[in-house]
N, C-alpha and C positions, 0 to 999 in steps of 0.2 A: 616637636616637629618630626616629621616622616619623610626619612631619605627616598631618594630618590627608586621608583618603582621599575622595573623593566619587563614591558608588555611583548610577549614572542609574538610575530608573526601569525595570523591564521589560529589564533588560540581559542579554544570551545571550550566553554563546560565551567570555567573559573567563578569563581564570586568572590569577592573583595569586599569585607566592610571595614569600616571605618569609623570610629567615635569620634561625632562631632563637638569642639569646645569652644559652645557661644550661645549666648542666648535663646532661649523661645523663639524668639520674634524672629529673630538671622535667622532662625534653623527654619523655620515656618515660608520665611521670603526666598530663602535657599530652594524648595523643594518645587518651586516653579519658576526658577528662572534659569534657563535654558545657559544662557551668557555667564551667570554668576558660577554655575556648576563647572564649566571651564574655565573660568577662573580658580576656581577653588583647587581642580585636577591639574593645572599647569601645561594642557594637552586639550586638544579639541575633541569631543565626543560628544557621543549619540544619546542626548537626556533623556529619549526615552527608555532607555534599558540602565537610568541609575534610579535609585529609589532613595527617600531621603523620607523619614519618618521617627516620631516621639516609639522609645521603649514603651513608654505605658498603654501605648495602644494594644501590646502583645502582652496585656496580665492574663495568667493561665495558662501559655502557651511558651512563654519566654524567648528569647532570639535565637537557641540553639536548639530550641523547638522550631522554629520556625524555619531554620535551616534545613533541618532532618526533613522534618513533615512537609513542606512548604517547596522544598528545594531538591528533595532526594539529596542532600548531603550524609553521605558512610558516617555513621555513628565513630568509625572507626577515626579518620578524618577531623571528627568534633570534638574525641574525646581528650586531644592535649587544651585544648581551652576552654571545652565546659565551662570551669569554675567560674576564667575571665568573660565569658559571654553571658552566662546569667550573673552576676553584679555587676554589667555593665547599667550606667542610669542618661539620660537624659537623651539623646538624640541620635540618631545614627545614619551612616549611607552607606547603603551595598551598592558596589559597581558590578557590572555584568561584563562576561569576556566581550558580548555584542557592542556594548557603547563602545567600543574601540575600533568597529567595522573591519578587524579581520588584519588591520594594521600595522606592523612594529610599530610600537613608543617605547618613551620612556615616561611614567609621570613625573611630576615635581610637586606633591600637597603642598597645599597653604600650610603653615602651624595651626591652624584650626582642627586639623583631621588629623589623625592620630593612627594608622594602619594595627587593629587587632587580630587579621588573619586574613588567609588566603584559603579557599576551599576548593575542591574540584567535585562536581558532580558524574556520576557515573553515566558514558557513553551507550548508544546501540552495540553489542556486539553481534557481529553478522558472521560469525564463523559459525558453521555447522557445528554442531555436535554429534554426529550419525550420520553414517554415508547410505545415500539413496542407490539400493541396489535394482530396482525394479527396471526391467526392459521401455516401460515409457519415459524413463526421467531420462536415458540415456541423450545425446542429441541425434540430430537427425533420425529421429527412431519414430514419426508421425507415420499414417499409412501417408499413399499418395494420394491426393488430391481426386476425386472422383468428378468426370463428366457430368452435369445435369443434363440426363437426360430432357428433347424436342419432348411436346408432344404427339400422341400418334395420331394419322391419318383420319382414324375410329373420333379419338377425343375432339377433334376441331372439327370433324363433320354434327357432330353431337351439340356443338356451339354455336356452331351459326344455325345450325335448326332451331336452337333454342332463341334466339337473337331476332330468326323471322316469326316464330308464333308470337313474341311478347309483341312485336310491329304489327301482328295482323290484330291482337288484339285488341291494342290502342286504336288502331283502326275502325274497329268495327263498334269500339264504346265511343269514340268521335261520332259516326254516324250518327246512333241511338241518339246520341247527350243532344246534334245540331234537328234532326228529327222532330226528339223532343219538346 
């Protein structure tokens, strides 16, 4: 059995799995049912961000391959459980910080789950690295705003000339065409 978990507030980035201990079949009916997944967790969450799947599906790859590659989990981060995570055998469920919608809980697992680790996947960092010295990054440093110039007297004389010869022409191909 798996003591009691405690989920912070507004938590990103975590993943939780979990060794399931129960048959094929449980673990198989487990991994679509929405109800029984809360059950299981002790806490109401979001099934679509828990995953519940056979080890053998990841031959090649293994689970802490799949963390790393799969998950961006720090090598550093996986390296106290390696050993336990690849000889892990039969069935597993990772929970996501998301199935908890941002939250406090606490879990309570069933004796079925078994908690093998907790990960943290590495965040956006938005701090600069290098300070932008350049006179346009500064603020307020845009020119101003420029007038669109009207056009001139020249140009919109030059427009409606062109406006009456296309009229005179349709004009005079009416003629011709009713003529005709």
């Amino acid at each position: 059995m798996t003591p009691k978990i405690d989920i912070p507030a507004h938590e990103h980035g975590a993943i939780r799995v979990f060794s399931l201990s129960m048959s094929d079949d449980a673990a198989r009916a487990l991994k679509d049912d929405a109800a029984q997944l809360v059950e299981m967790l002790g806490v109401p969450v979001d099934a679509d961000h828990i995953e519940v799947f056979a080890l053998s599906d990841l031959d090649g790859v293994g689970l802490a391959g799949y963390l790393a590659d799969g998950h961006a989990v720090p090598d550093a981060e996986l390296a106290p459980d390696r050993i336990k995570l690849d000889k892990l055998g039969g069935w597993v469920m990772i929970v996501y910080s998301r199935a908890f919608s941002g939250a406090a809980t606490t879990l309570a697992p069933a004796p079925a789950l078994t908690l093998i680790g907790a990960y943290g996947t590495p965040g956006t960092n938005w701090q600069a690295t290098e300070t932008i010295t350049s006179e346009a990054a500064k603020p307020y440093s845009a020119p101003p705003e420029t007038v669109k110039k009207h056009p001139s007297d020249a140009a919109m004389s030059g427009r409606i000339a062109m406006i009456v010869l296309i009229g005179l022409a349709l004009f005079t191909w009416l003629f011709i065409w009713i003529a005709g």
